[in-house]
N, CA, C and O atoms as a DFTB+ gen file, in Angstrom:
456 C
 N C O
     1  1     209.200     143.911     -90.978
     2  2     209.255     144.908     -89.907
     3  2     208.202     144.633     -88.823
     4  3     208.332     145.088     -87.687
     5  1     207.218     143.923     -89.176
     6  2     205.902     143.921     -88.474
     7  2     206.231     142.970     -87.633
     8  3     206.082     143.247     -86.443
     9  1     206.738     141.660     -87.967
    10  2     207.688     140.953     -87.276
    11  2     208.471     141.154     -86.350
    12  3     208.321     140.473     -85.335
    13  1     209.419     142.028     -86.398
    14  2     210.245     142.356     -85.489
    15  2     209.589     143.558     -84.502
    16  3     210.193     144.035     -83.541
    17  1     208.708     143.815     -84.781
    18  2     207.793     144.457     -83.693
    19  2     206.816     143.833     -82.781
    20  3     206.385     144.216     -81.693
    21  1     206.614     142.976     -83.352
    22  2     205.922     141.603     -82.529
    23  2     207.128     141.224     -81.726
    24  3     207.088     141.055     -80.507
    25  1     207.740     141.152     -82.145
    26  2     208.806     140.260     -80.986
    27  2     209.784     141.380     -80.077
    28  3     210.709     141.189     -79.287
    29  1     209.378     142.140     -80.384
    30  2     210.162     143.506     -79.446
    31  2     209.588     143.384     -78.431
    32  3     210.109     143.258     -77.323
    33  1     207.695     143.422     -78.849
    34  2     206.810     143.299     -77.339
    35  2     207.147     142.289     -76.602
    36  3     207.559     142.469     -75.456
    37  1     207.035     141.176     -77.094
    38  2     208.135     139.681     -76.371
    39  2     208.764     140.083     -75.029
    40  3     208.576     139.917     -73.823
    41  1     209.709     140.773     -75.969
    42  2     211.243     141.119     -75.520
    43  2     210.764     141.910     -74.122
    44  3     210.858     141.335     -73.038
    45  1     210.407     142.845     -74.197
    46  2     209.657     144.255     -73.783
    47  2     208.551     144.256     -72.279
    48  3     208.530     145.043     -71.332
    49  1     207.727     143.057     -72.558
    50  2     206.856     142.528     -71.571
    51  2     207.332     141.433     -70.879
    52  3     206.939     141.018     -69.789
    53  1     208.125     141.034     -71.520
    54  2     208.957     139.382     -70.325
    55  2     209.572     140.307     -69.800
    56  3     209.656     140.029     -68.604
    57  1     210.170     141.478     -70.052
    58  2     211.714     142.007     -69.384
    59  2     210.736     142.898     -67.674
    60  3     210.854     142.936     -66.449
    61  1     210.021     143.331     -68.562
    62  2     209.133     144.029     -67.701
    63  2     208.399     143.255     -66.515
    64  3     208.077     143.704     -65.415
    65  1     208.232     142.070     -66.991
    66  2     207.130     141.409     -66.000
    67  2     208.486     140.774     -65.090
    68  3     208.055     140.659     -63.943
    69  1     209.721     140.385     -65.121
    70  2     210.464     139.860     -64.992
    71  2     211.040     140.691     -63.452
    72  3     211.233     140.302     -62.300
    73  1     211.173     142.012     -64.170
    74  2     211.853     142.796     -62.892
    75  2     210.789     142.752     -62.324
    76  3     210.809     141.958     -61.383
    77  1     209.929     143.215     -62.463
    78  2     208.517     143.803     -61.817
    79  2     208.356     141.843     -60.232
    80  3     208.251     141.686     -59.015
    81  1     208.418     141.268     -61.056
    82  2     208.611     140.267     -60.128
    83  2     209.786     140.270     -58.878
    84  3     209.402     139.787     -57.813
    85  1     210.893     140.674     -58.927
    86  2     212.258     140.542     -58.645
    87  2     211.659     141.338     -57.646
    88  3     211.479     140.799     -56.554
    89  1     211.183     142.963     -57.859
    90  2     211.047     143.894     -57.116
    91  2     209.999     143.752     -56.112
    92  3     209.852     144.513     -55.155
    93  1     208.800     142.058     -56.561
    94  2     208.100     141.841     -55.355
    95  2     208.449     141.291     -54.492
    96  3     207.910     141.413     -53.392
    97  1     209.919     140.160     -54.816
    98  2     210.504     139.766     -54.019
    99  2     210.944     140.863     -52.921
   100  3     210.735     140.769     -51.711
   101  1     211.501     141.767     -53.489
   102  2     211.939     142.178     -52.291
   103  2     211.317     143.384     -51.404
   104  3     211.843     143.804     -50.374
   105  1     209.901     143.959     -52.066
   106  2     209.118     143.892     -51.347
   107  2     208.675     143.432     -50.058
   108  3     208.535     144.007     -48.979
   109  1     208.432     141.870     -50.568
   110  2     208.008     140.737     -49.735
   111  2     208.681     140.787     -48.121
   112  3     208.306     140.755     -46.949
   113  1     210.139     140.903     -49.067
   114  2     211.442     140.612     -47.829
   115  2     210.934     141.655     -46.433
   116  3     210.932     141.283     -45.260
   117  1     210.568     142.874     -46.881
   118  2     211.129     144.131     -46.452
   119  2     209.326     144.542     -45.829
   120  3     208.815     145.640     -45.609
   121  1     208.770     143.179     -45.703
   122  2     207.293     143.217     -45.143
   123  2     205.971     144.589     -46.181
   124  3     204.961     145.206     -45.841
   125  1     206.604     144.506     -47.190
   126  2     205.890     145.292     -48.577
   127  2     204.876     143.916     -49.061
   128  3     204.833     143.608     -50.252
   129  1     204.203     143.259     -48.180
   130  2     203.340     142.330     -48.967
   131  2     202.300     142.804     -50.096
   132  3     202.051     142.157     -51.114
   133  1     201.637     144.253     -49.690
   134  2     200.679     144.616     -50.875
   135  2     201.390     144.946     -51.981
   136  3     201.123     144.249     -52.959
   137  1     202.100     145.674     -52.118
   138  2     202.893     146.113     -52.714
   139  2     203.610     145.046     -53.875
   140  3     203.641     145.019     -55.106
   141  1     204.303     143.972     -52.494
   142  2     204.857     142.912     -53.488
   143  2     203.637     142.609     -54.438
   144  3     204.005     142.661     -55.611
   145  1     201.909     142.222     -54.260
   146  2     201.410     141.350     -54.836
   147  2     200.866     142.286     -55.176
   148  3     199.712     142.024     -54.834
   149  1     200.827     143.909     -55.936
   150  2     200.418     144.541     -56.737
   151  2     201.772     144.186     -57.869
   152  3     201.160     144.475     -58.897
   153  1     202.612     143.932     -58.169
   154  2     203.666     143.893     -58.724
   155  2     203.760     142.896     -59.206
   156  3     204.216     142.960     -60.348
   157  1     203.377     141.302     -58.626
   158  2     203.004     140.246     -59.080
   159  2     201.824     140.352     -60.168
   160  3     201.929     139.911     -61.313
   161  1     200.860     140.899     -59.731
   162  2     199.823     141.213     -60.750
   163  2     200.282     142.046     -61.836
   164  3     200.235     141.845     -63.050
   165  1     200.722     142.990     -61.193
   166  2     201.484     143.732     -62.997
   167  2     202.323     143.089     -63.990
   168  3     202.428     143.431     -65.168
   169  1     203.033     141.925     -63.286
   170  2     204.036     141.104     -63.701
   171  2     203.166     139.726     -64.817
   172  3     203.379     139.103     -65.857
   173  1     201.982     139.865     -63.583
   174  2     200.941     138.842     -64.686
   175  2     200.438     139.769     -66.136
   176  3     200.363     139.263     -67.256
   177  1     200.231     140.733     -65.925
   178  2     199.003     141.671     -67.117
   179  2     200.617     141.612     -68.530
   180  3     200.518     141.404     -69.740
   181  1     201.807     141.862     -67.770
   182  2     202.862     141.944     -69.482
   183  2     203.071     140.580     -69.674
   184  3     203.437     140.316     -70.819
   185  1     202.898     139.145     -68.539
   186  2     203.302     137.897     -69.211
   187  2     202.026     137.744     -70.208
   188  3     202.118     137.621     -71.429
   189  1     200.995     137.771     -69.568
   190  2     199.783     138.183     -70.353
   191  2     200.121     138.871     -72.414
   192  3     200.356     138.486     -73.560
   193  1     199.972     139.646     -71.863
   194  2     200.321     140.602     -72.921
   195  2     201.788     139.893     -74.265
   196  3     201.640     139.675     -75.468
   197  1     202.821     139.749     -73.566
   198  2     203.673     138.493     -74.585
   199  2     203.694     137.265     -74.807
   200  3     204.363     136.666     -75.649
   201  1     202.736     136.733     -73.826
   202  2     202.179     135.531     -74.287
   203  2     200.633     135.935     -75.563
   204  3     200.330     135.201     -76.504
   205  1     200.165     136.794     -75.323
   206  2     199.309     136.629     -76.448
   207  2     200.296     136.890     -77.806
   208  3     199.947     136.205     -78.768
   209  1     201.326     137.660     -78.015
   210  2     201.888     137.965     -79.171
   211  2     202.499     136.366     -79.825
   212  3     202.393     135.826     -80.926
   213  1     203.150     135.983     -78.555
   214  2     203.568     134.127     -78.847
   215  2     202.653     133.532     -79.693
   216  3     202.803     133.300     -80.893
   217  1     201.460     133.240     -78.823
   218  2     200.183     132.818     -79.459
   219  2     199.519     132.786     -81.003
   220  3     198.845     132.074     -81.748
   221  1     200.150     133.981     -80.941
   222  2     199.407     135.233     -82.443
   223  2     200.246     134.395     -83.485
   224  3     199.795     133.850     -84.492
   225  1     201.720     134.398     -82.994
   226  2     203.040     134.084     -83.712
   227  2     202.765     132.669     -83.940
   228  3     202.592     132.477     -85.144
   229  1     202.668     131.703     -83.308
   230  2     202.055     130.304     -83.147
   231  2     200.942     129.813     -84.448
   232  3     200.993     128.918     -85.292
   233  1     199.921     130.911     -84.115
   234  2     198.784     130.476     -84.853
   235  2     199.137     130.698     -86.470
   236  3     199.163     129.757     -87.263
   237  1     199.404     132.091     -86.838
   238  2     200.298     132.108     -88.036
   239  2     200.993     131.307     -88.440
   240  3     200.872     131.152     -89.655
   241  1     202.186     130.271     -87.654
   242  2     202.830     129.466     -88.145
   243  2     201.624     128.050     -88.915
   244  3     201.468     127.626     -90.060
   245  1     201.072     127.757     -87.734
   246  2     200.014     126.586     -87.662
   247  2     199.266     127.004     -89.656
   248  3     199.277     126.074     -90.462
   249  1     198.759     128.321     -90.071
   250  2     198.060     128.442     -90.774
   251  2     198.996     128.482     -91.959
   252  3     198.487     128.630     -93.071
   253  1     200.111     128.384     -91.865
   254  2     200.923     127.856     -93.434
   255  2     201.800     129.430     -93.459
   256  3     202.655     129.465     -94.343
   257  1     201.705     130.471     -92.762
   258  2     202.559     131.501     -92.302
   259  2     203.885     131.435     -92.068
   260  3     204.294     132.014     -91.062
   261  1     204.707     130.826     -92.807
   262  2     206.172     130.675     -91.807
   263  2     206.687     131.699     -91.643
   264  3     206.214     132.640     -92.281
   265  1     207.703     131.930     -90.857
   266  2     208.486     133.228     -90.107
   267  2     209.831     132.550     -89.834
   268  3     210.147     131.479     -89.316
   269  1     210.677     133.837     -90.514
   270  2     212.106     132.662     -89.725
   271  2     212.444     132.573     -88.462
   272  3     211.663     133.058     -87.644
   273  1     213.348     132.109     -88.118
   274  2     213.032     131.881     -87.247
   275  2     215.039     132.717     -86.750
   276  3     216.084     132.175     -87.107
   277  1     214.994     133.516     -86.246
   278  2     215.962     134.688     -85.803
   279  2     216.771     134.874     -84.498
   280  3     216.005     134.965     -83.539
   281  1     217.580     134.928     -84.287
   282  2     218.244     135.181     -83.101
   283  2     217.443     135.895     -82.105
   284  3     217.360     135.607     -80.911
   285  1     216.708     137.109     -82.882
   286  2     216.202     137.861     -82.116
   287  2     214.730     136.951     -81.623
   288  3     214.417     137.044     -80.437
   289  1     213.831     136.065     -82.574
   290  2     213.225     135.514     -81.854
   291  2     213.240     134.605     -80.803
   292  3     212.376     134.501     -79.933
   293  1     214.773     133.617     -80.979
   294  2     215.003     133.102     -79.862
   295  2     215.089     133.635     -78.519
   296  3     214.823     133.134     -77.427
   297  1     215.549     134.833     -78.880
   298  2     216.171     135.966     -77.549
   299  2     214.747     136.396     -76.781
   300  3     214.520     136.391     -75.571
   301  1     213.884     136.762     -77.859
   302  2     212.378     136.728     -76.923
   303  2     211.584     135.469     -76.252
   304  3     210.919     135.485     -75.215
   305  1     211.784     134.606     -76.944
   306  2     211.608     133.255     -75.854
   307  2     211.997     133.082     -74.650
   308  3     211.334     132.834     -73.643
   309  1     213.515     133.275     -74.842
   310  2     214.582     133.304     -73.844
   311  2     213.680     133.979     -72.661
   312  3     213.471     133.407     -71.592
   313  1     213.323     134.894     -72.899
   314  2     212.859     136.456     -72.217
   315  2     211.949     135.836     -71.423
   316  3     212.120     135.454     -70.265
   317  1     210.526     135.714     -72.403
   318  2     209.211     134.882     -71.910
   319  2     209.959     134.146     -70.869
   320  3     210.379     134.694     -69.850
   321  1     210.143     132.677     -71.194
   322  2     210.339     131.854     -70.566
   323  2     210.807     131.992     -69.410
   324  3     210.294     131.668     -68.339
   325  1     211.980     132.572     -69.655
   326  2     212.520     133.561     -67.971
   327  2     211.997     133.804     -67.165
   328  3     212.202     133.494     -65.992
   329  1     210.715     134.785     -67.883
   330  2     210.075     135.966     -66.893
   331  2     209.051     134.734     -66.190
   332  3     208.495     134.954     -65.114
   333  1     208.874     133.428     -66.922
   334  2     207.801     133.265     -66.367
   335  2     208.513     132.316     -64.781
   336  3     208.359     132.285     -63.560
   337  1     209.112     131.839     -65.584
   338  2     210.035     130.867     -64.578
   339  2     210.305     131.706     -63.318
   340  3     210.097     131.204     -62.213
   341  1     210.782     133.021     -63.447
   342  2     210.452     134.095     -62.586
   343  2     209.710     134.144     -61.656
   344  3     209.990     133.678     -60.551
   345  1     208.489     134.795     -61.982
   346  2     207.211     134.441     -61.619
   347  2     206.817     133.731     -60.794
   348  3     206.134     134.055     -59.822
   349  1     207.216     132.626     -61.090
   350  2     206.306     131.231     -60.144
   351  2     207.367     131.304     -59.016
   352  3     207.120     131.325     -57.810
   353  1     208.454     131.334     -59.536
   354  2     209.636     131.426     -57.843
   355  2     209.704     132.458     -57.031
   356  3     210.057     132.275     -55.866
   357  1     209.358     133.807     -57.527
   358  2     208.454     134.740     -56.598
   359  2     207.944     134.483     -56.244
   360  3     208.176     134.428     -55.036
   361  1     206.587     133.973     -56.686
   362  2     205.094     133.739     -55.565
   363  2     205.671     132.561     -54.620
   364  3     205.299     132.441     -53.453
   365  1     206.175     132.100     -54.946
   366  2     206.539     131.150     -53.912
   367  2     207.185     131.333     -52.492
   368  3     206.783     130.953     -51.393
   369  1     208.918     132.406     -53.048
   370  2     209.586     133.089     -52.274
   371  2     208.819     133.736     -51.332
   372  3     208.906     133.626     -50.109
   373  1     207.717     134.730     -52.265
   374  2     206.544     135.617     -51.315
   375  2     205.927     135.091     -50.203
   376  3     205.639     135.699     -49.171
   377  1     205.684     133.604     -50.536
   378  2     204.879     133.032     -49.503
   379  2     205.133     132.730     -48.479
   380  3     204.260     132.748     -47.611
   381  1     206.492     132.322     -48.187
   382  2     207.760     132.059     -47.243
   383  2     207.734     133.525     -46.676
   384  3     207.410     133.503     -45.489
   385  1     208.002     134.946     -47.211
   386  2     207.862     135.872     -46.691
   387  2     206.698     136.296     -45.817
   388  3     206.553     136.987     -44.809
   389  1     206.092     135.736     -46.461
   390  2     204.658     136.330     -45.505
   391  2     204.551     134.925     -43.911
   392  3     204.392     135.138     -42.709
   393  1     204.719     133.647     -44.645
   394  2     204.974     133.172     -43.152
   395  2     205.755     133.395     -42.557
   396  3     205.575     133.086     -41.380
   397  1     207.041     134.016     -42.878
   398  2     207.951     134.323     -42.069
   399  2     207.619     135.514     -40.951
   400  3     207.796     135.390     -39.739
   401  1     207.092     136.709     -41.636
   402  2     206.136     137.409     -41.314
   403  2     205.264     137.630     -39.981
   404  3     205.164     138.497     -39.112
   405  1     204.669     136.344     -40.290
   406  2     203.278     136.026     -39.597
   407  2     203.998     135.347     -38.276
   408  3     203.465     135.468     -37.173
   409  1     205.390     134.537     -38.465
   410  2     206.048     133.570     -37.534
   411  2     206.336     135.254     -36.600
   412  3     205.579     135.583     -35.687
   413  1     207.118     135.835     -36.892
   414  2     208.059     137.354     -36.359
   415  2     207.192     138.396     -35.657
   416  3     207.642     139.124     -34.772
   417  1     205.831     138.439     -36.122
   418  2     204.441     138.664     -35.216
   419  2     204.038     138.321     -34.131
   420  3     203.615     139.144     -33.319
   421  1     204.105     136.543     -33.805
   422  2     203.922     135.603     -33.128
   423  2     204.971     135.839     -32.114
   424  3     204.902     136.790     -31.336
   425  1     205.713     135.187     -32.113
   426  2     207.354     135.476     -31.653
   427  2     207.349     137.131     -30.688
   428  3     207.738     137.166     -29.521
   429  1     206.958     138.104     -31.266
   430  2     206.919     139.462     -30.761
   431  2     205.703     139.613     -29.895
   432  3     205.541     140.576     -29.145
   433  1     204.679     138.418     -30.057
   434  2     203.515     138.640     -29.431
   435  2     203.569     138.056     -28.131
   436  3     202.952     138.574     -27.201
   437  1     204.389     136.816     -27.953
   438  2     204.958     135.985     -26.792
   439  2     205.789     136.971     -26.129
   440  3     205.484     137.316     -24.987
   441  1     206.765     137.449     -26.685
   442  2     207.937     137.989     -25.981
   443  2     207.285     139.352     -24.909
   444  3     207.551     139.593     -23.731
   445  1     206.363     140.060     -25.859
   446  2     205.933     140.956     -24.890
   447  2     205.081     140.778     -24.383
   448  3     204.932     141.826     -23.755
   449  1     203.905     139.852     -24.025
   450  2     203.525     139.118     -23.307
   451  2     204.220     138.507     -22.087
   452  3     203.311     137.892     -21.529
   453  1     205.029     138.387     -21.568
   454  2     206.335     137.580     -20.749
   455  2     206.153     138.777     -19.834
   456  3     206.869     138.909     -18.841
């Protein structure tokens, strides 16, 4: 049981950090830059958080602990891995947003200038 509560958090904090990313994207879009990168950070504290349970799960194995190995644990990998893959293509997306941003500033600063 203790098991499958470990891997719920998995489940639970990738899913979480996952949207929480999605929603900085579009933040970002919609010129929500703080916002987006308060959300990025929240998105870091649950990858955080299911990566230490991974870890936990890891080290147990390493110490002669085996665990089977379950659909449902694959499905939290799945999750992790996602969320993180996530993650990095947000901050990225974000960054494009904010120069885009900064370009649409510029652009508005010429025009009424004229």
């Amino acid at each position: 049981m203790q098991m499958e509560m470990e891997i719920m958090d998995i489940i639970v904090n990738g899913g979480d950090a996952r949207s929480s990313c999605l929603k900085a994207v579009r933040c970002a879009r919609n010129g929500q830059l703080q916002e987006a990168e308060e959300l990025i950070k929240r998105a870091e504290k649950g990858l955080e958080k299911a990566h230490n349970v991974q870890t936990s799960l890891i080290q147990e194995e390493i110490r002669g602990e085996k665990n089977e190995i379950t659909l449902l644990m694959v499905h939290a990998q799945d999750h992790l891995m996602n969320a993180i893959t996530v993650k990095e293509l947000a901050i990225e997306i974000i960054e494009e947003c904010k120069k885009r941003i900064e370009l649409e500033e510029k652009v508005k600063g010429l025009i009424n200038n004229d």
